[in-house]
N, C-alpha and C positions, 0 to 999 in steps of 0.2 A: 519601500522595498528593501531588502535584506542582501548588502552588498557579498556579491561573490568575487572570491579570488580566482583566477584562471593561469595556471602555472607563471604563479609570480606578479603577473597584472593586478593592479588593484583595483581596475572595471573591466567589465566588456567592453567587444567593443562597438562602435557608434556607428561603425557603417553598416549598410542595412547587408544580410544573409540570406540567399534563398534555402532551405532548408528542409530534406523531408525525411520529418519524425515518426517513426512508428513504437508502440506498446507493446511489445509481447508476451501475452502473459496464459494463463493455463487453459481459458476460454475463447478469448479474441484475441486479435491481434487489429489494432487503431493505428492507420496512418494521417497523417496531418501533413501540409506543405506549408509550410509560414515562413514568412518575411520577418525575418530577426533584426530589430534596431535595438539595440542597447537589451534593455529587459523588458519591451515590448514585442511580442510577438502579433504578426496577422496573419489569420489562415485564410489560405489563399484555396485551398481544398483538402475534404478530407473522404476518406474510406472503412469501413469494417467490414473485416473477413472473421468468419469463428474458425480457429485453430483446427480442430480435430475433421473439422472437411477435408482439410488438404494434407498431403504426403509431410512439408516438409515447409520450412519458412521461407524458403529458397522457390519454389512454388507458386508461396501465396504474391510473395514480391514481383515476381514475373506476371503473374497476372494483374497485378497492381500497374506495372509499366504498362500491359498489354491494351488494358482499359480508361489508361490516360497515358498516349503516346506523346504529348506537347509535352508532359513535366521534365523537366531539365534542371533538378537542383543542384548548388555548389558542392553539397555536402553531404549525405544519409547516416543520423546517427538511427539506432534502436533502442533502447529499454528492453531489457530482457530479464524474466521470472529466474534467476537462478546465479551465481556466482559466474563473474568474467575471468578469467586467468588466460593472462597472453592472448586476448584475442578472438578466445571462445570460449562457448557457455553452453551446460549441458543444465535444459530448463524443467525444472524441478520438476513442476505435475503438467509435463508432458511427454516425456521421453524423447526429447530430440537435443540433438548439438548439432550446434550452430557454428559458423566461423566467419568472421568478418572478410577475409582472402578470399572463400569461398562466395559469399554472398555476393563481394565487390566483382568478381569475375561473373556471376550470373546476370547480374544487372549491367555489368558496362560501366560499372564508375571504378575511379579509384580510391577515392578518400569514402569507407563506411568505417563508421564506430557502432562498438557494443561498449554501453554500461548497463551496471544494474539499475532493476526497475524502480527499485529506492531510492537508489543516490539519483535518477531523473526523476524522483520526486520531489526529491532537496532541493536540485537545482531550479523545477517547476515551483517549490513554494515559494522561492527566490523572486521569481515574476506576479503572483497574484495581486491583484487587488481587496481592499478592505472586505468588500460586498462576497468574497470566494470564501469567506472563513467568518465563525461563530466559534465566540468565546462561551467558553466553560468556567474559565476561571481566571479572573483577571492578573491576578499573583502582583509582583513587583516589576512592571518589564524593564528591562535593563541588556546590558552587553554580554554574552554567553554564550557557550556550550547549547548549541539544539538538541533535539530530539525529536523524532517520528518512528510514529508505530503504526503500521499501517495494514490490519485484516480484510480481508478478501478471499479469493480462492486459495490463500495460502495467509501467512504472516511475514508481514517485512519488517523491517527495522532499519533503521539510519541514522546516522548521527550529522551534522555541520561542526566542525572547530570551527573557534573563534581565536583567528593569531592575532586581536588585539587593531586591525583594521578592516578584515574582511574575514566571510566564512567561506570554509574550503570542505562540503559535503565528501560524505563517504560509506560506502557500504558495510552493512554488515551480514551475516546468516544467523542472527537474535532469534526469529523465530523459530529455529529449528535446538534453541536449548532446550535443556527439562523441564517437566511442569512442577512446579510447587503448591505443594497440600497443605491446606492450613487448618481446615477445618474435618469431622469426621467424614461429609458428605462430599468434600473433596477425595480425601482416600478411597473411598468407592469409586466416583468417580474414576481415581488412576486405576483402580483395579479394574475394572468395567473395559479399558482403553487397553490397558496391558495384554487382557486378553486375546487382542490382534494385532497387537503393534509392539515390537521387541523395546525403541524405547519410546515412550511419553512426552513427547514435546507441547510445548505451549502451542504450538500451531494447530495441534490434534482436538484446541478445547478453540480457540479463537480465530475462527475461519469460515468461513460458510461449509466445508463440510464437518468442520467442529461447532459448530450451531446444533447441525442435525445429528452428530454424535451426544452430544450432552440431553439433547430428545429422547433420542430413545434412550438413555439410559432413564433417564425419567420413567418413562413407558415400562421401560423391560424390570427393571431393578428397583424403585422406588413406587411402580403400580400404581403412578398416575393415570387415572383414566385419558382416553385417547378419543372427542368428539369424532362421531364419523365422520360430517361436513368436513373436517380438518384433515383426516386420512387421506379423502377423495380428493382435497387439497393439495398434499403433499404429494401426491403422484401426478398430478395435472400440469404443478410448475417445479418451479423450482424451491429444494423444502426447506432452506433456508429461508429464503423469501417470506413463502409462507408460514412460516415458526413468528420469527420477528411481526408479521403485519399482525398477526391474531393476539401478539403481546402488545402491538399499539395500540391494537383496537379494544384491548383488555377483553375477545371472547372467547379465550381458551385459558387455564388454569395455567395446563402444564407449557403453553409456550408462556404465559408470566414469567414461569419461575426460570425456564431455560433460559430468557433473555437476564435474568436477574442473575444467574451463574455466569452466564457471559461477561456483562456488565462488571462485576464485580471482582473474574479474573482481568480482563480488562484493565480495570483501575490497577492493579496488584501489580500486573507487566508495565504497566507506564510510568511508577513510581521507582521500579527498577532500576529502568533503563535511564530514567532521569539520574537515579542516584549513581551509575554507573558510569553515565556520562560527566556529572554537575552540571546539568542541564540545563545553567539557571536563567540562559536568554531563552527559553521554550521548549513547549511541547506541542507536538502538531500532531494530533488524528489525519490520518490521509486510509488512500484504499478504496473498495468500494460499497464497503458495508458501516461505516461511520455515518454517509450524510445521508442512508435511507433512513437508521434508525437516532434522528439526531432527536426527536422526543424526547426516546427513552434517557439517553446521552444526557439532557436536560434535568431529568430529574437527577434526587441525589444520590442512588446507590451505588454509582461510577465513581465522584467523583469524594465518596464517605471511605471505599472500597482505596483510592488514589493516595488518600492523607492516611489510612492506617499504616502506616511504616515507622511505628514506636519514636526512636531517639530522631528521627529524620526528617519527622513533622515539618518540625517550623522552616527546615530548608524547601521541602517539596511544595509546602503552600504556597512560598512567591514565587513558585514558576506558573507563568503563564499558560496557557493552555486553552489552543486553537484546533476547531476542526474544519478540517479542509472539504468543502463542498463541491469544490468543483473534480471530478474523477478525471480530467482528463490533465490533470496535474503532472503525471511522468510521461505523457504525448508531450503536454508544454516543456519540460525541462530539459525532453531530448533533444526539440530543437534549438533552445538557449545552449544545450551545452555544444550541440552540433556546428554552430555557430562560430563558436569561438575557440573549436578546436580542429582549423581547415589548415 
């Protein structure tokens, strides 16, 4: 397991935490209760509310106590979709701010923490086990600078410093930088996204609704044909879902090629972000659209896509590079960090 620094401590610590963790992110919101020992966690119960039913987080939390009145945790941290500053967070793709003062006063506690849903990812990759993560690429592993990149309803980013005995996770807003066009049909692409969106961020191409953006561009502008079965799809669930399955299942062209533009920004953002960090103790896929489509992942135009960065090669090839299976990664990390910061 991947030692964390806790303001100055150079472990956690060993006595056990009662703890309860929630996720907030642009769809659901995931609470967990765990018993924190060291960098084990036991969940002792968990919950899901989808966001957009209720008015406000403050809401969902009150019904959370209402519907399990025994839970008595020492501590309540959160993960939340969106930059923290002093205390609150206004969450990107949902329109709500948040406040910790405010949240601690509705529920009756006094100690609630807000970090970002990243940096409780760091801290969660910090606890996993071997069996949570599939390598991509073996690299050199060694002592370093981390990396996570992590799409889903949005794009996260994170880094871990390494001061040389422990790592100290941290957030970043990476995915809301520029996209870069490499190729002709990327420039359409940007063009195609420009059209609605004043600027182009990488999140607009690598996210479940940049899945189904880079679709229809397909569809609309390059005049891929569009199977019916696949339409009637796309409106039935959810059309990212559905994009990705029909590229696994290789029965539609143009979701092939979508996930293949995916993929291959994909690789392009994570060679970045490594080379931005020196990320050379790892890279970790997290989120929630890495471990549906970890097939694709598998083969090689992600990780062909990851090693083009000309003079930077030969550093990018020994990083390591893990993807994180288990989604409930930043539930787990908010209660390790909730933990150890009472």
């Amino acid at each position: 397991m991947i030692p964390i620094a806790f303001y100055g401590k150079s472990q956690s610590s060993s006595e056990p935490v009662i703890v309860l963790a929630a996720d907030l992110g642009g769809t659901k919101v995931n609470f967990a209760l765990y018993k924190v020992t060291g960098q084990q966690a036991e969940t002792l119960l968990s919950a899901k509310y989808h966001s957009r039913d209720y008015p406000s987080f403050i809401s969902i939390i009150q019904t959370f106590f209402a519907e399990h009145p025994l839970v008595k945790p020492q501590s309540i941290c959160i993960g939340v979709a969106g930059p923290v500053i002093n205390g609150s967070a206004d969450i990107t793709n949902l329109n709500w701010i948040i406040s910790a003062d405010e949240i601690a006063k509705a529920a009756g506690y006094e100690k609630v923490t807000l970090i970002n849903d990243l940096e409780a990812t760091a801290y969660g990759v910090a606890c996993l086990p071997d069996e949570d993560l599939v390598t991509l690429n073996e690299g050199v592993p060694g002592a370093g600078n981390i990396a996570i990149v992590a799409p889903g309803t949005g794009l996260g980013e994170a880094g871990m410093f390494w001061d040389g005995k422990a790592y100290h996770p941290f957030a970043t807003e990476g995915g809301h930088t520029d996209f870069g066009a490499r190729t002709e049909v990327d420039i359409e692409l940007y063009r195609y996204i420009n059209q609605t969106e004043k600027v182009v961020s990488r999140e607009h191409v690598l996210s479940g609704p940049g899945i189904f953006r880079v679709y229809n561009f397909l569809k609309e502008v390059k005049k891929m044909p569009e199977p019916a079965w696949l339409a009637e799809a796309i409106k039935a669930e959810d059309p990212s879902a559905a994009i990705s399955n029909a590229a696994i299942d290789n029965t539609a062209e143009i979701c092939v090629e979508t996930m293949k533009i995916f993929m291959q920004h994909l690789g392009h953002e994570s060679a970045n972000l490594v080379l931005k960090m020196k990320a050379i103790g790892g890279l970790y896929l997290a989120g929630g659209i890495p471990p549906k489509i970890i097939q694709l992942l598998q083969q090689d135009i992600y990780l062909k896509a990851y090693l083009n960065c000309d003079r930077m090669q030969e550093l990018v090839q020994t990083v390591p590079i893990k993807v994180v299976m288990n989604e409930k990664a930043p539930l787990l990390g908010a209660g390790y960090y909730g933990a150890n910061h009472l």
